[in-house]
C-alpha positions as CSV (number, residue, x, y, z in Angstrom):
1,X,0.0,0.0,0.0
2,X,1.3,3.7,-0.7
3,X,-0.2,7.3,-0.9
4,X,-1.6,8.1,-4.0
5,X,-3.6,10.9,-4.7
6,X,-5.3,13.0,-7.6
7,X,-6.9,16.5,-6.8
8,X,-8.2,19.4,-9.5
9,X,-7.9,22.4,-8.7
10,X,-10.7,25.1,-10.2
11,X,-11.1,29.4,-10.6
12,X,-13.1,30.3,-8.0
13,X,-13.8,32.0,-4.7
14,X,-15.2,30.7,-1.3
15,X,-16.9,31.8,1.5
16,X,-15.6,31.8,5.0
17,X,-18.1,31.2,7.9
18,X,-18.4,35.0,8.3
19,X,-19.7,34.9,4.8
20,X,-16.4,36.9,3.3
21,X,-15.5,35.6,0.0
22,X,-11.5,34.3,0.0
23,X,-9.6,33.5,-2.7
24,X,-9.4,29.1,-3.1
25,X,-6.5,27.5,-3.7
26,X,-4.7,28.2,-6.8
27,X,-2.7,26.9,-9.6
28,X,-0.2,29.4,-9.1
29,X,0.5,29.1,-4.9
30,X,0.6,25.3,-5.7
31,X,3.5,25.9,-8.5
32,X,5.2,27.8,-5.7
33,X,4.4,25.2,-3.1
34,X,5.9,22.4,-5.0
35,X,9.5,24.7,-6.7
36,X,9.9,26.3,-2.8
37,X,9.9,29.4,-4.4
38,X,8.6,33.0,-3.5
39,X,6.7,33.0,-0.2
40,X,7.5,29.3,0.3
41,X,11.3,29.8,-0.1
42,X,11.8,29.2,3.5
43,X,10.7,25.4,3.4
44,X,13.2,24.9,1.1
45,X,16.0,26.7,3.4
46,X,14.9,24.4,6.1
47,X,17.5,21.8,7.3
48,X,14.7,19.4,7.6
49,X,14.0,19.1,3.8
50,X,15.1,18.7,0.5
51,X,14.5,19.3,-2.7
52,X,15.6,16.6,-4.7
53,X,14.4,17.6,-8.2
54,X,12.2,20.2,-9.8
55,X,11.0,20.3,-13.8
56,X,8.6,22.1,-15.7
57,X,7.8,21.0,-19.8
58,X,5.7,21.1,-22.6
59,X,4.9,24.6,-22.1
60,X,3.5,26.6,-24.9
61,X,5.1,29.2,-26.9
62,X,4.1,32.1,-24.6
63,X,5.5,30.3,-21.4
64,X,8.3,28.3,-22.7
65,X,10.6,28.2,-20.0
66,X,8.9,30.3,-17.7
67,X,7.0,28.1,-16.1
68,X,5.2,30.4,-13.0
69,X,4.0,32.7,-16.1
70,X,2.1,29.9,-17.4
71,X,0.5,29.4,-13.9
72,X,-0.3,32.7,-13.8
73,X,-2.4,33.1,-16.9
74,X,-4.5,30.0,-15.7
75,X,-5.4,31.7,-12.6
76,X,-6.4,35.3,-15.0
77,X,-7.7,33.6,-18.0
78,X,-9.3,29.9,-17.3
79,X,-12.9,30.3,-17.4
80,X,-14.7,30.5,-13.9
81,X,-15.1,27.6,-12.4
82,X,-12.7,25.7,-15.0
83,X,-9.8,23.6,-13.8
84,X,-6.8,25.7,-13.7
85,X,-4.6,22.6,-12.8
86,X,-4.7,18.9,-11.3
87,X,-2.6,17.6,-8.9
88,X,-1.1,14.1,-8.3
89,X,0.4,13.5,-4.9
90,X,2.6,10.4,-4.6
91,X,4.7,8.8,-1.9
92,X,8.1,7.6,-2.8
93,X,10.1,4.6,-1.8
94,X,12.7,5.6,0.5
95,X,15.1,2.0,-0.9
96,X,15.8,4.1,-3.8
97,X,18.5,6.7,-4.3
98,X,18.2,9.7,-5.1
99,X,18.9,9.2,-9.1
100,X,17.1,6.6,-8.8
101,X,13.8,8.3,-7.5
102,X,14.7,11.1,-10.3
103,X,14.6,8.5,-12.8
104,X,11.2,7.0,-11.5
105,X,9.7,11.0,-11.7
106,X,11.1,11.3,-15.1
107,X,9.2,7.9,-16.2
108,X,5.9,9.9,-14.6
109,X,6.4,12.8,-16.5
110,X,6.6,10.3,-19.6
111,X,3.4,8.5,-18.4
112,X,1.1,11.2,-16.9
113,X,2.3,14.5,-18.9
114,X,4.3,13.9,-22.5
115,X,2.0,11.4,-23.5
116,X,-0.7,14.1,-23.8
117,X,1.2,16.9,-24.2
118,X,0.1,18.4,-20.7
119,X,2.0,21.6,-19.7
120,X,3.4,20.1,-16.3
121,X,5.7,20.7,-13.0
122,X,6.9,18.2,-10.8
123,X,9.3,18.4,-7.5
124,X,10.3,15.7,-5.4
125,X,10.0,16.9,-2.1
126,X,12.1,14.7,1.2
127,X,11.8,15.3,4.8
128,X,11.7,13.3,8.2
129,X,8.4,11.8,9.2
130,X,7.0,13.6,12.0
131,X,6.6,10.1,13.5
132,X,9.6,7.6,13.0
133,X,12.0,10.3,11.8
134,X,12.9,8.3,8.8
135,X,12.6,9.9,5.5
136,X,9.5,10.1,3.4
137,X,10.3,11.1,0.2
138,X,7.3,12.1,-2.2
139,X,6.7,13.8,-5.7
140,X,4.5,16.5,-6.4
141,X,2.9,16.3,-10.2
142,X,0.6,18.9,-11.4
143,X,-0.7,19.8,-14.6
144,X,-3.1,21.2,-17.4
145,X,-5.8,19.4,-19.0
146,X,-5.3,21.8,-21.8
147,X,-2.6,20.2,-24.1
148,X,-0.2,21.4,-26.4
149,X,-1.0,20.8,-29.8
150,X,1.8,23.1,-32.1
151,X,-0.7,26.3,-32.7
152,X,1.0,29.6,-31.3
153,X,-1.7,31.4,-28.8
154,X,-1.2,33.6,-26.5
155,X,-1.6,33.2,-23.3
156,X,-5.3,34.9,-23.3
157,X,-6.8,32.6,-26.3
158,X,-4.9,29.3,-25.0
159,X,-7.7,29.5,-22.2
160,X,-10.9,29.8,-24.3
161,X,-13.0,27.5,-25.5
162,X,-12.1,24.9,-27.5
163,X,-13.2,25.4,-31.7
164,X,-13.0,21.9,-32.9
165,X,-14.1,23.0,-36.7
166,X,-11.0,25.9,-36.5
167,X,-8.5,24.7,-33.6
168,X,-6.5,28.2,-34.4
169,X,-9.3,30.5,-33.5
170,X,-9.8,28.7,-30.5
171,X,-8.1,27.6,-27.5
172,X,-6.4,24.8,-26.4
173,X,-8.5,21.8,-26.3
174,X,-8.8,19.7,-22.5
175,X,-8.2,16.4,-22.3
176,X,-10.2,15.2,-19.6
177,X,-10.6,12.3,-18.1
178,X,-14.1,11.4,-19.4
179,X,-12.5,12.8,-23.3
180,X,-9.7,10.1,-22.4
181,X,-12.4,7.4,-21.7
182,X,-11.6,7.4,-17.8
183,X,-14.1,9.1,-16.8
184,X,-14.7,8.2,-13.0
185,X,-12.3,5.4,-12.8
186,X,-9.6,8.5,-13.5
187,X,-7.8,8.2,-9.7
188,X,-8.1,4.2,-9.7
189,X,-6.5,3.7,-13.0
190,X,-3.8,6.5,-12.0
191,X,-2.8,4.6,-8.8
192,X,-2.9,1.5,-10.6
193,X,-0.2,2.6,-13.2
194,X,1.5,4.0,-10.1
195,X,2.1,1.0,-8.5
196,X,3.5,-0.5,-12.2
197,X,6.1,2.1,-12.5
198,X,7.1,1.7,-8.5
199,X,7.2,-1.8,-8.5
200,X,9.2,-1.4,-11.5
201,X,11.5,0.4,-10.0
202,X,12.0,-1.5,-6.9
203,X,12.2,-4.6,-9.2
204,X,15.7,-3.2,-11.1
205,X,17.5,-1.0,-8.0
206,X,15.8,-2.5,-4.9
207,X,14.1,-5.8,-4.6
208,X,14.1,-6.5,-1.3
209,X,14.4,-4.7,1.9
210,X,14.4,-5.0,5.7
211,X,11.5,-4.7,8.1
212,X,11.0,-5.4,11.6
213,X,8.8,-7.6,12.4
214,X,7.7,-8.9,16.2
215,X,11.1,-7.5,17.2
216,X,13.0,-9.5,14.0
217,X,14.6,-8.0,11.2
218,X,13.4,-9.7,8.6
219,X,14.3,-9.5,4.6
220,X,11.4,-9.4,2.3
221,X,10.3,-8.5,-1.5
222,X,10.2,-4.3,-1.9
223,X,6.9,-4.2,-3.7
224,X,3.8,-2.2,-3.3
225,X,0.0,-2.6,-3.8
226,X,-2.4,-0.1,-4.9
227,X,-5.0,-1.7,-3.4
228,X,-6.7,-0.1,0.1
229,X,-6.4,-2.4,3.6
230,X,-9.9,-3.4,2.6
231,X,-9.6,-4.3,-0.6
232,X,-6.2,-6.3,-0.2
233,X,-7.8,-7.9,2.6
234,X,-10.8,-9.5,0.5
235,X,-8.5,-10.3,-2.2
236,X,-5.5,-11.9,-0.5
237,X,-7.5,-12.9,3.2
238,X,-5.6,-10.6,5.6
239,X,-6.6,-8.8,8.2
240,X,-4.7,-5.4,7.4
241,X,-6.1,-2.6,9.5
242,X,-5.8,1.2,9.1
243,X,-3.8,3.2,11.1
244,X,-5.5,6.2,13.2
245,X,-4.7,9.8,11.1
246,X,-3.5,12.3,13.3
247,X,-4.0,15.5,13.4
248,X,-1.2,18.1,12.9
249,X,-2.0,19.7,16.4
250,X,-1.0,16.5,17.2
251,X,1.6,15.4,14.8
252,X,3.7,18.5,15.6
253,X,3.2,18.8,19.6
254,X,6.2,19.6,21.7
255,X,7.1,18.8,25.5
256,X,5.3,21.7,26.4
257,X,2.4,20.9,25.2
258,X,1.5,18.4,28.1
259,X,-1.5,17.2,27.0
260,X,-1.6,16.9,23.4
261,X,2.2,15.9,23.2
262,X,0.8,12.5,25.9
263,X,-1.4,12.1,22.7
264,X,0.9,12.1,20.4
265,X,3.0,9.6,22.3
266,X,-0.2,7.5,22.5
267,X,-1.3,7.2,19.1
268,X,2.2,7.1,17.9
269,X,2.7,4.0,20.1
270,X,-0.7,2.4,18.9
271,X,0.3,3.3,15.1
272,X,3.5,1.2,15.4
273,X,1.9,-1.3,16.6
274,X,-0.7,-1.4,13.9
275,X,2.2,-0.8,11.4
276,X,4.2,-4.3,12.6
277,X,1.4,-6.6,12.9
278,X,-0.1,-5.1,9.1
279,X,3.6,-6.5,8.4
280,X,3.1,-9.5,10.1
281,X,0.1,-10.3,7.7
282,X,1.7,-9.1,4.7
283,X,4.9,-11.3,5.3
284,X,4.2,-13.7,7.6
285,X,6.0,-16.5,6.0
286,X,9.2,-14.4,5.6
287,X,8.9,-13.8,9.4
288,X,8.8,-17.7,10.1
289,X,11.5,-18.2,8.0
290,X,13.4,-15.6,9.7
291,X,12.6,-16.7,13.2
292,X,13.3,-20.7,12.2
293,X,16.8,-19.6,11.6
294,X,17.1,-17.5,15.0
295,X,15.8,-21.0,16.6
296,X,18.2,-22.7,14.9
297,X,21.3,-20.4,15.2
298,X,20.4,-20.1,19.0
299,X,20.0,-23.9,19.2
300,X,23.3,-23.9,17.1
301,X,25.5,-21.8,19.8
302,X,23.7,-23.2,23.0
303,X,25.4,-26.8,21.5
304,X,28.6,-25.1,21.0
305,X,28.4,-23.4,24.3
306,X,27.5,-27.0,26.0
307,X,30.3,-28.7,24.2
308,X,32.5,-26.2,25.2
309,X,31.4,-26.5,28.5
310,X,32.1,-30.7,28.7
311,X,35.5,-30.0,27.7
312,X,36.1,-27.6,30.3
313,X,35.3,-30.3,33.2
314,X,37.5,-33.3,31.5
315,X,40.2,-34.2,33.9
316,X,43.4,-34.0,31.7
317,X,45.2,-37.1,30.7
318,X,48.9,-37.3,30.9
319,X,51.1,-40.5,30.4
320,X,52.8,-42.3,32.9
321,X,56.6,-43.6,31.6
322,X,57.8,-45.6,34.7
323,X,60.6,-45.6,36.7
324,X,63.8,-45.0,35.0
325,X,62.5,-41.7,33.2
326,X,62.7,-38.2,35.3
């Protein structure tokens, strides 16, 4: 199991609880978001992060390399309501190197954005889990619907409507899902090509790994499963259970925070737990394996140690010559 997830982002405003319109999320913060640039510099200054690769492509003429420009004009000219940008959000795995997790982005880019011709821009974010402290490495995809097809536009008319009879009066056209034949099946057929190009990855650089399991470290196959606990569970007949989300009150609580940092030891304790018996079920004949041979190597030294011991307590023998011989 990994995270995998797909979010569009649309032109609009919202309404607080006071009733004062905000401005939503937008294409442009996230492009700053995921590049650590302008206002969200300081992440990327941050000891506790790094960013391990950022690319933008397939821009059209009036953005070509100037990525934030093209974000811009989504935001100003995408119809109201219209997508601006969608977002795929994908956890990493932290076996691979870094080249090697630049190389599995770059076959993404081939997969989710050059294949259409989206205008895209991907970062692979790392930083240590708020948990375990280990790394959690993760990319950040977004991109337009709206692909490249060779006709110049400027940035105004590559946000209009579509002209299907005269493609160079009108803007760029939008592959959506449901023009791609997805349709709602979009996010399941996503994490499902996912998991091909991750387990591919593993496969070549890193197919095994180590996990502890009931206090053994066990080696086992590094591959991953789109499916959810509940699904894997009916398919394969384990008895995965989901870990308990917390909240980032939570998540980021400090000693002196008494009462939500005693939370936070809590559910991190109970999350563990969850975590090794979920790998209990998913390798439990690796772990018998595992624990056979500490039986047997134990067995092994406690028979060296006994023999040892014997030999110890034997009187020693020495040879009597006679008289006649001092």
């Amino acid at each position: 199991m990994f995270y995998c997830n797909l979010e569009h982002t649309a032109k609009k405003a919202i309404k607080t609880g006071s009733g004062k319109v905000k401005n939503a999320p937008t294409a442009k913060s996230r492009f700053h978001y995921i590049t650590r640039t302008l206002h969200f510099k300081k992440y990327k200054e941050s000891a506790s992060e790094q960013i391990e690769f950022v690319r933008s492509g397939n821009m059209p003429n009036f953005a070509e390399g100037k990525p934030a420009e093209f974000w811009n004009a989504a935001e100003i000219y995408e119809r109201s309501n219209g997508r601006t940008c969608s977002s795929l959000v994908v956890a990493l795995p932290k076996e691979l190197t870094v080249a090697q997790r630049i190389e599995l982005a770059e076959a993404f880019i081939a997969e989710f954005a050059d294949r259409y011709r989206y205008p895209f821009t991907c970062a692979i974010h790392n930083h240590a889990g708020a948990l375990a402290g280990q790394e959690q490495p993760h990319l950040h995809f977004m991109y337009s619907e709206r692909h490249v097809d060779g006709i110049e536009r400027t940035a105004e008319q590559f946000f209009k409507r579509y002209n299907p009879e005269e493609p160079q009066k009108g803007g760029a056209q939008k592959l959506t899902a449901d023009v791609l034949g997805m349709g709602k099946a979009q996010l399941q057929l996503y994490r499902k090509k996912t998991e091909e190009l991750i387990n591919d990855s593993l496969e070549r650089y890193a197919p095994m790994k180590m996990v502890e399991i009931r206090g053994i470290q066990v080696e086992v196959p590094s591959l991953v499963s789109c499916l959810s606990n509940k699904d894997y569970n009916k398919k394969y007949g384990t008895q995965l259970k989901d870990v308990p989300i917390m909240n980032k009150a939570v998540r980021f609580a400090e000693e002196d925070e008494p009462e939500l940092f005693a939370k936070k030891l809590e559910m991190t304790a109970e999350i563990n737990r969850i975590r090794a018996e979920n790998y209990y079920e998913l390798y439990k004949p690796y772990y018998e394996q595992a624990l056979n041979k500490q039986h047997q190597l134990a067995r092994e030294k406690s028979q060296e140690k006994e023999k040892q011991l014997q030999q110890n307590q034997e009187p020693s023998k020495g040879y009597d010559h006679g008289p006649g011989f001092g």
